[in-house]
C-alpha positions in Angstrom: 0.0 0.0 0.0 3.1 2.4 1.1 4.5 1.8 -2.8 0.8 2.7 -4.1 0.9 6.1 -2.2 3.8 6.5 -3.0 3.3 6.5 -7.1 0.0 8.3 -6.4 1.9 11.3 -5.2 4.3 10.9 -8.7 1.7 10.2 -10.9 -0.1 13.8 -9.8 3.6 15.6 -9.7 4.4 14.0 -13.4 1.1 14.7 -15.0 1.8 18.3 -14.0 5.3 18.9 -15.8 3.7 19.3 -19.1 6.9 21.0 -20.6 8.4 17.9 -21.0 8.8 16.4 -24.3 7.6 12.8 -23.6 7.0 13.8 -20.1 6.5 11.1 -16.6 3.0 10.0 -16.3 4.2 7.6 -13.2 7.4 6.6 -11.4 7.2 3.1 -8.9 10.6 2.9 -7.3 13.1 3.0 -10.2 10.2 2.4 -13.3 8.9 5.2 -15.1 6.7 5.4 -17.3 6.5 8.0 -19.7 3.5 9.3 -21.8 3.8 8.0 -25.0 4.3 4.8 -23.6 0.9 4.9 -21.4 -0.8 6.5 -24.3 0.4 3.1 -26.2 -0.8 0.8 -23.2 -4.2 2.4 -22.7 -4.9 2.0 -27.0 -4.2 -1.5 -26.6 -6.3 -1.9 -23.7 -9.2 0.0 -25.4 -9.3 -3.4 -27.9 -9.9 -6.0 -24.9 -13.1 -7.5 -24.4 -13.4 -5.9 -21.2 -11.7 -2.3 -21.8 -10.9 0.0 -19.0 -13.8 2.5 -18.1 -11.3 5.7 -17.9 -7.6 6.7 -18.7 -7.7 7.3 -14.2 -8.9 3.6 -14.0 -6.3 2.3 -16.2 -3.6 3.9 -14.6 -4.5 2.5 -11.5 -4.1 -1.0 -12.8 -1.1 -0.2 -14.2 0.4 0.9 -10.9 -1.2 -2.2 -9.4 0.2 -4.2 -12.4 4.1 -3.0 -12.1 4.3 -3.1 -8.1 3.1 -6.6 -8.5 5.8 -7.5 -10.8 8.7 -5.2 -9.2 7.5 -7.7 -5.7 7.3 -10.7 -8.1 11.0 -10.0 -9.1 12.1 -9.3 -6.2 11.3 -12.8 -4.7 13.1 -14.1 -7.7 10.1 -16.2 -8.9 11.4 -16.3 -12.6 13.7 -19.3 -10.7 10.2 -21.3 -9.7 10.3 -24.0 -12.2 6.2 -23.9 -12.4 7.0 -19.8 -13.4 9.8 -20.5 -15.5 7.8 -22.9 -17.6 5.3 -20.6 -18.2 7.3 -18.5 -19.1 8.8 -20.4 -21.3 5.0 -20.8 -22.7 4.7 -17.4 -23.2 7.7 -17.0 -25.3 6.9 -19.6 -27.7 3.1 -17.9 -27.9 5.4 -14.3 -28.7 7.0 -16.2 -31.4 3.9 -17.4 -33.0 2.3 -14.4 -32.6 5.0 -12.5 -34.4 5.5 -14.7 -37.0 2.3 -14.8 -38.3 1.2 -10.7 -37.3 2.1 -9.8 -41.0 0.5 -13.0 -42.5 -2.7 -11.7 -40.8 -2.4 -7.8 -41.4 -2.5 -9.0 -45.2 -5.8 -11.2 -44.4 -8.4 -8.9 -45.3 -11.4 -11.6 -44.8 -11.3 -15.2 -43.1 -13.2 -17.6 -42.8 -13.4 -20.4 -40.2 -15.0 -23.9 -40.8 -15.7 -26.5 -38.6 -15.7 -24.2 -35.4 -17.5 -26.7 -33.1 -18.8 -23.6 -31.1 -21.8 -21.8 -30.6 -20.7 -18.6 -30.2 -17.1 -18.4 -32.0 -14.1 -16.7 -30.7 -14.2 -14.6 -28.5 -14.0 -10.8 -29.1 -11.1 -10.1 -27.6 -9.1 -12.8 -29.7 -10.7 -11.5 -33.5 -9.8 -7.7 -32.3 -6.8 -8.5 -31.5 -5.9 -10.1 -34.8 -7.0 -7.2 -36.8 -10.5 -7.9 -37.8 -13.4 -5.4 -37.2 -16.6 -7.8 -37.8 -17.1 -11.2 -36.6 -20.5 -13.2 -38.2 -20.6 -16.7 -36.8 -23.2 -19.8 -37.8 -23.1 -21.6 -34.3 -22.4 -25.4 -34.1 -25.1 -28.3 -33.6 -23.8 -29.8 -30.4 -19.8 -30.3 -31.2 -20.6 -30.4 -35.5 -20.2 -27.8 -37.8 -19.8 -24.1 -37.2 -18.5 -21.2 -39.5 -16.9 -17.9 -37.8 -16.4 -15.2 -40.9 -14.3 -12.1 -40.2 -13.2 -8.9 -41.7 -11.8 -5.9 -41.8 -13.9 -2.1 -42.3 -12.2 -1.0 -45.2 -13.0 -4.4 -46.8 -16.8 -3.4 -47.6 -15.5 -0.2 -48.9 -17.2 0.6 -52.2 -19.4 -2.6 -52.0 -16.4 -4.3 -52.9 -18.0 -7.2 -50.4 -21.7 -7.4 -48.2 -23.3 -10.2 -46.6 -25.6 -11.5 -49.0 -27.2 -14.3 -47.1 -26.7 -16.8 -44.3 -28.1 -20.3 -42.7 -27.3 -22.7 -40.5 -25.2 -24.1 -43.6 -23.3 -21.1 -44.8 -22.6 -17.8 -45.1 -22.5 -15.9 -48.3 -20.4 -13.1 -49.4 -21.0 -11.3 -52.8 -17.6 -10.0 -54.0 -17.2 -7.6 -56.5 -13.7 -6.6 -58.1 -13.5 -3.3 -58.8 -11.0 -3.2 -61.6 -12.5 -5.7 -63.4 -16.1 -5.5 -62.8 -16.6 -9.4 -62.2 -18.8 -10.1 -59.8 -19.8 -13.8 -58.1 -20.8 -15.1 -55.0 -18.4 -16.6 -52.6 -20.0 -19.5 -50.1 -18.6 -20.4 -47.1 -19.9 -23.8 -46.3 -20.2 -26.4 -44.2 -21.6 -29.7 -44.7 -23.2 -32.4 -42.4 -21.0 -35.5 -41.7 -23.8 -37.9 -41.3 -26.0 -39.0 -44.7 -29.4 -38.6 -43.6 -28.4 -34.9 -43.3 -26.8 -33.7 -46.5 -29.8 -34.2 -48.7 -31.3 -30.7 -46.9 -28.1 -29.2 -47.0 -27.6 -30.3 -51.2 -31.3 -29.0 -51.6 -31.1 -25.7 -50.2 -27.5 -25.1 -51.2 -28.3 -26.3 -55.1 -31.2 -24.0 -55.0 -30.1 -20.9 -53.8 -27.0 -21.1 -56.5 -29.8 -21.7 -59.1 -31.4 -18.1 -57.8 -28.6 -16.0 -58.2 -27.3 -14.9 -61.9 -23.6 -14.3 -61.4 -21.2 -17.1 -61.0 -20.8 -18.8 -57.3 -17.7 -20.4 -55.7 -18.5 -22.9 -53.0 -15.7 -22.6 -50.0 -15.4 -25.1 -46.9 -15.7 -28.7 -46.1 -18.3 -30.4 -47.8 -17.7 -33.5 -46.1 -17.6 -35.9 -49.6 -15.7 -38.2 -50.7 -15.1 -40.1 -54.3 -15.6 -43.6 -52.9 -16.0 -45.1 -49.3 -12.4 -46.2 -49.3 -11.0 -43.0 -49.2 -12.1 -42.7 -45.6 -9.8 -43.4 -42.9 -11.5 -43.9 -39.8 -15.0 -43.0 -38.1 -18.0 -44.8 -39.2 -18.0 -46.9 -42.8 -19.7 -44.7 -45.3 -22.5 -46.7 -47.1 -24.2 -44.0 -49.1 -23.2 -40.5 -51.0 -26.2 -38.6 -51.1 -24.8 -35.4 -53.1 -25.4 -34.5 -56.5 -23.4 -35.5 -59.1 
């Protein structure tokens, strides 16, 4: 609590110098944190699910946040083998993470088949990967599921909209604006078991028979040439699709 006072006191003296350049917001012990830097913190925090209520609430947490840590390191609790392997976690997560940040800033619409969830991921995880919008078809039970996301400046120009959805698939009518073509692109997911697929063929086969520009089907359709090229599950008898 004395280290909490303490950077109170700091954080009301720093705010104050304003003729600084990139000036103290808050000081704990030998830590400072300087302006840009919480400006930086607080953005990022604005994308959470949960985002802090004010810039004064955030602060607090990050106070609370850094004497925690400064204790943490203190009772040298990097050495804890438990700790260390999670750190160790964490460090192969940053990795990933980095790796594939530019492969997903270039992702400008993605689309997720097979979800097995009702309610897809979670806000805080397709914010944080750069998309804007998040449409999801849920599961039935632990089968199927599509989670489509994009970016704002993707629907710029009606270059893309949401032209129709069901428990099936979602559809996306594209439009390139150089070339003029249009077409429909369907992201789709099929049911595994046979007794299902001749609803999903039918409404599928007829909404592509409605629409007069050319249609790309997307996803797992869940079909197979012949019954031996499955490997595992329950033998398929029957293939119910269209020719």
């Amino acid at each position: 609590m004395a280290l909490l006072k303490a950077a109170s006191l700091i954080i009301l003296f720093s705010i104050s110098a304003t003729a600084a350049v990139d000036p103290v917001v808050v000081t704990i012990n030998n830590r400072s944190i300087h302006l840009e830097e919480f400006n930086k913190r607080f953005d990022d925090a604005r994308k959470l699910l949960n985002p802090p209520s004010t810039r004064k609430a955030f602060l607090e947490d990050l106070v609370r946040y850094e004497v925690g840590v400064q204790e943490a390191e203190k009772r040298n609790l990097a050495k804890d083998p438990i700790i260390a392997e999670r750190i160790r976690q964490q460090l192969y997560v940053g990795l990933i993470e980095k790796e594939l940040s530019d492969k997903i800033n270039n992702i400008q619409m993605l689309a997720l088949v097979e979800t097995k969830s009702i309610t897809g991921p979670t806000k805080n995880t397709w914010r944080k990967a750069g998309f804007d919008n998040c449409l999801v078809v849920p599961s039935l039970g632990l089968a199927g599921g599509i989670c489509l996301l994009w970016k704002n400046y993707q629907m710029i120009d009606d270059l893309c909209e949401i032209a129709h959805t069901s428990t099936r698939f979602i559809v996306v009518k594209y439009k390139n604006l150089s070339t003029n073509i249009c077409m429909m692109l369907i992201f789709s997911y099929s049911p595994p078991r046979e007794c299902d697929k001749d609803a999903f063929w039918t409404e599928l086969t007829n909404f592509i028979n409605c629409c007069d520009i050319p249609c790309l089907v997307i996803g797992d359709l869940n079909e197979i040439k012949s019954p031996s090229e499955k490997m595992g599950g329950t033998p398929l008898l029957t293939q119910n699709s269209p020719g």
